[in-house]
N, CA, C and O of each residue as an XYZ file, in Angstrom:
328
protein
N     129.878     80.378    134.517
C     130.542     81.588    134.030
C     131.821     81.783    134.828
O     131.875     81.728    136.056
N     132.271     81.886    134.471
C     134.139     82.330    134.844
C     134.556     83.472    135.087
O     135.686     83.796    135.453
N     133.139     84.495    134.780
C     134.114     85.889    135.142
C     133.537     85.914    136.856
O     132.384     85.735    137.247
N     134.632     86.166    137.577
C     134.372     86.816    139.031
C     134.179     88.238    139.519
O     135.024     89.110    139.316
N     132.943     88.466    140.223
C     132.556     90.000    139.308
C     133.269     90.828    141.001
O     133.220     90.137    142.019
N     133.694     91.852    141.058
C     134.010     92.724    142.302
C     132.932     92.701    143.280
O     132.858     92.304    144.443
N     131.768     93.477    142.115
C     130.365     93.452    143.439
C     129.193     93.035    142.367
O     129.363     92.847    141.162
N     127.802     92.924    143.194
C     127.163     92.177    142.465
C     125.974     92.961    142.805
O     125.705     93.358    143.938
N     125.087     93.213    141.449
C     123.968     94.273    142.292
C     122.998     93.024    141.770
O     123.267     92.251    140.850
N     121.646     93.029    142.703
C     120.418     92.480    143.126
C     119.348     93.472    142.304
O     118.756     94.325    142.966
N     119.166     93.396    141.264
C     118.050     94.206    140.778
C     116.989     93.407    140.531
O     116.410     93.766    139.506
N     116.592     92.648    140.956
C     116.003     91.879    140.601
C     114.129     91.970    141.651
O     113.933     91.794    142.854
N     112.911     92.375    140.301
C     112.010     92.570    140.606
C     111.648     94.007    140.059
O     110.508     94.431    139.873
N     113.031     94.785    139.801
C     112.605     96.258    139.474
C     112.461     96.439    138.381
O     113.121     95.879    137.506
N     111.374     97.435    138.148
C     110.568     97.596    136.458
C     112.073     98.537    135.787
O     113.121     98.964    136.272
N     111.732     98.530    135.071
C     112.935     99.529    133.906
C     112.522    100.500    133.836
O     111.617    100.551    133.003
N     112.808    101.768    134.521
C     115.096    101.771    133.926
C     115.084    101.678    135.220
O     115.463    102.775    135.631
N     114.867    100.997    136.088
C     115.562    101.362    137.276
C     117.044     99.935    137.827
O     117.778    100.086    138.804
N     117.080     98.830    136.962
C     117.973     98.498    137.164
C     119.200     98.791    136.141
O     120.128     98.012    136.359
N     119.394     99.481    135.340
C     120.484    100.555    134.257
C     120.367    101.082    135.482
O     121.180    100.681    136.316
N     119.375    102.070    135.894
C     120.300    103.136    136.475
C     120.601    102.729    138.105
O     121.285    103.589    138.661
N     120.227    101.597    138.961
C     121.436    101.228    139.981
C     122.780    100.319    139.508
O     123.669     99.983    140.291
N     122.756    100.062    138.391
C     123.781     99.568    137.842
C     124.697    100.473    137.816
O     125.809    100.177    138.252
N     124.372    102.174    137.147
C     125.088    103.449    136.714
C     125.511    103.807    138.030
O     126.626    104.287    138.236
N     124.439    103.537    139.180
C     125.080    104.394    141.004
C     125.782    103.328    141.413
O     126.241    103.554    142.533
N     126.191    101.824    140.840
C     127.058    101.148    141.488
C     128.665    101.145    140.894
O     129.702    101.089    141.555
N     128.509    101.220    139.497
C     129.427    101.632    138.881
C     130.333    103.001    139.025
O     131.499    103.109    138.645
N     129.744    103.759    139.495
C     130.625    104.983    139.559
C     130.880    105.130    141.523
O     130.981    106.142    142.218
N     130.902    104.095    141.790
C     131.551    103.687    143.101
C     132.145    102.799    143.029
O     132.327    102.322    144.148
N     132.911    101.872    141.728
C     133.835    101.092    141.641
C     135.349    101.777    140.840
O     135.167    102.863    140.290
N     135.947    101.531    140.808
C     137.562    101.816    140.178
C     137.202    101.013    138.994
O     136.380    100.104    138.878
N     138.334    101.777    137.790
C     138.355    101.104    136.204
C     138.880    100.287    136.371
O     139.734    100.151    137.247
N     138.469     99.351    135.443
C     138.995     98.181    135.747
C     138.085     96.333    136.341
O     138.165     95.126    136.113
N     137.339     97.290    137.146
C     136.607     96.812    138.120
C     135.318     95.981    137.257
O     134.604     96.467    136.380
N     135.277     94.421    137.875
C     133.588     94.010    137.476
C     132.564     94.041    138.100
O     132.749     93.603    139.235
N     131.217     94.452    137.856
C     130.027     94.257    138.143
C     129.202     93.057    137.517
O     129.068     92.907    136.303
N     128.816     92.458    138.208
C     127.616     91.391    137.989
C     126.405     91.670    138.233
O     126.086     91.571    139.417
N     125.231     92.143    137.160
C     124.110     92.544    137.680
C     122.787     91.671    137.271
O     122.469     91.494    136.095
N     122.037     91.135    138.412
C     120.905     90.218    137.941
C     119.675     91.074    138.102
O     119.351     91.727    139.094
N     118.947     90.935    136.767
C     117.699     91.579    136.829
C     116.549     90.723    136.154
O     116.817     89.815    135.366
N     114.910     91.151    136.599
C     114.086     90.264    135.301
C     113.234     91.221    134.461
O     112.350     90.893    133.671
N     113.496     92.008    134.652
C     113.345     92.999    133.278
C     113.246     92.323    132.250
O     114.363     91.815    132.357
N     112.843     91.875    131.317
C     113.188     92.052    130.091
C     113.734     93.378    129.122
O     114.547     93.368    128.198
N     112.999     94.449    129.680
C     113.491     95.612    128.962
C     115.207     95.674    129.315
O     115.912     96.217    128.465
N     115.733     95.230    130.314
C     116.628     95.613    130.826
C     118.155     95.132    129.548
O     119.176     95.796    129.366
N     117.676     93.488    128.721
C     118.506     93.410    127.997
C     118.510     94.387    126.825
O     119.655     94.435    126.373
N     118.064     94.812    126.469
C     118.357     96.127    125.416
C     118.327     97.599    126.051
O     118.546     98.454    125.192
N     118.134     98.058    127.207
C     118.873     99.080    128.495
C     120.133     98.694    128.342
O     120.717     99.483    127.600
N     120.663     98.018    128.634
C     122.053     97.688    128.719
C     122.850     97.361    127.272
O     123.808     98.010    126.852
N     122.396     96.513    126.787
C     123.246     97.005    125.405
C     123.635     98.339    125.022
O     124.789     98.590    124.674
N     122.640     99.284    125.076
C     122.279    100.526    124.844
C     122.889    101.439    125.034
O     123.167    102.312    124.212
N     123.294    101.367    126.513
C     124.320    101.898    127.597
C     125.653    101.593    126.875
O     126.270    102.480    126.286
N     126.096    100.257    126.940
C     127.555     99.920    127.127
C     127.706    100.483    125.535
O     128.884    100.671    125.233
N     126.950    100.719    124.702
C     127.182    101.066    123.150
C     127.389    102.579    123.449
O     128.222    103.074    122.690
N     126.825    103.494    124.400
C     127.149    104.873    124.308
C     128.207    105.305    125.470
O     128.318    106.452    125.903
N     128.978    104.152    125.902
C     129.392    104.339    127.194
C     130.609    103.778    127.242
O     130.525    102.784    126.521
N     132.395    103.897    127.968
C     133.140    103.593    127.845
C     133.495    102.394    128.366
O     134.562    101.806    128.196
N     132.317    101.968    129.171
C     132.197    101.041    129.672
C     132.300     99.643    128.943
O     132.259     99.777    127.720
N     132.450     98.039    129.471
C     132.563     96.824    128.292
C     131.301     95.976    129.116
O     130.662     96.221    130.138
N     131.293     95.079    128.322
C     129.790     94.097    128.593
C     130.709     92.890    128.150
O     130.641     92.560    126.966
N     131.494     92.256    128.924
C     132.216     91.057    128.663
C     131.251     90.088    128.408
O     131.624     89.438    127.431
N     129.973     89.611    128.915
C     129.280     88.770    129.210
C     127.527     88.948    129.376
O     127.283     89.867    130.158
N     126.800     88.563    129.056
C     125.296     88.856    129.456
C     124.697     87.296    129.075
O     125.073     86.801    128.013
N     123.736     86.508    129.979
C     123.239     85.950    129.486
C     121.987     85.657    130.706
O     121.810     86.260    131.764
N     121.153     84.403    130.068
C     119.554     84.500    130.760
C     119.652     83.108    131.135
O     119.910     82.127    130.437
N     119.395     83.207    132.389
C     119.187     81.895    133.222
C     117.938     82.406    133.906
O     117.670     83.251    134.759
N     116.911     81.009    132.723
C     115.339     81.209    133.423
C     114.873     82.067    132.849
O     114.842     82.112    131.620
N     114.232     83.261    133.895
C     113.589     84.512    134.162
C     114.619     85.622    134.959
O     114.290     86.623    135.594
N     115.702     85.190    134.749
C     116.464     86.009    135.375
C     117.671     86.423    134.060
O     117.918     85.657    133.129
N     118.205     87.555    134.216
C     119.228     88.283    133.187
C     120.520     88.369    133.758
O     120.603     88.731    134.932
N     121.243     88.175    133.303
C     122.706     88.115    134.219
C     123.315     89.371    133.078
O     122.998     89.525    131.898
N     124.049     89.971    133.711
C     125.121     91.089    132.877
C     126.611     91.286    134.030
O     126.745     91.363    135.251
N     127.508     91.306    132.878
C     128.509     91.440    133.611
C     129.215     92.562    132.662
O     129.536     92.336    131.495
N     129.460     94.112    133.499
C     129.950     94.832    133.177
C     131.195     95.923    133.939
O     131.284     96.469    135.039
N     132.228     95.876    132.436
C     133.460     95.930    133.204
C     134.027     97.660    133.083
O     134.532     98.125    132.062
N     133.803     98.426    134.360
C     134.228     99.640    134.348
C     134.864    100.539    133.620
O     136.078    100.519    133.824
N     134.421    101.514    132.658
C     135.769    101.599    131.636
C     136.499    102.882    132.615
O     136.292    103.300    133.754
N     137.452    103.240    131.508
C     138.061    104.777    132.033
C     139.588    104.444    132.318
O     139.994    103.396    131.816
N     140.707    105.387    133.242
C     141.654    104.824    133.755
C     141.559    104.522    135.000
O     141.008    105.095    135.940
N     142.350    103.239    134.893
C     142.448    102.760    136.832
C     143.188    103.942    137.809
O     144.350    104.342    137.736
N     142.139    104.353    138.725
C     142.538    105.326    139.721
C     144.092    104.547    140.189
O     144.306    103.338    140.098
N     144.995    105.503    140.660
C     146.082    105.543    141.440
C     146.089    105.256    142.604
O     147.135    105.321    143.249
């Protein structure tokens, strides 16, 4: 994968919703603009996240599954702080 993410959250092991929502407390400590890379093995977690980025200004450049593991890469929406 080619996208290089800013920060990268470790969710990995946590039942759902709890990796959406450290995804949501890592995201609103990044600037617009900004990527997150988040690995989880949820399964619930790939339709959490669709879910999200569909009600949310946020983008989902990328998601895919290596293994038992979920990769998402999501890109901050809003305007880039000053």
């Amino acid at each position: 994968m080619a996208l290089q993410p800013d920060d990268v959250l470790d969710a990995r092991g946590l039942p759902c919703p709890l990796p959406l929502l450290k995804a949501k407390q890592a995201l609103s400590r990044m600037q617009a603009g900004q990527l997150l890379e988040v690995m989880a093995t949820d399964a619930g977690s790939w339709r959490d996240f669709e879910s999200f980025i569909a009600q949310s200004e946020h983008e989902m450049p990328a998601r895919e599954e290596r293994g038992e593991v979920y990769h998402y890469w999501v890109r901050k929406g809003g305007e880039p702080r000053a």
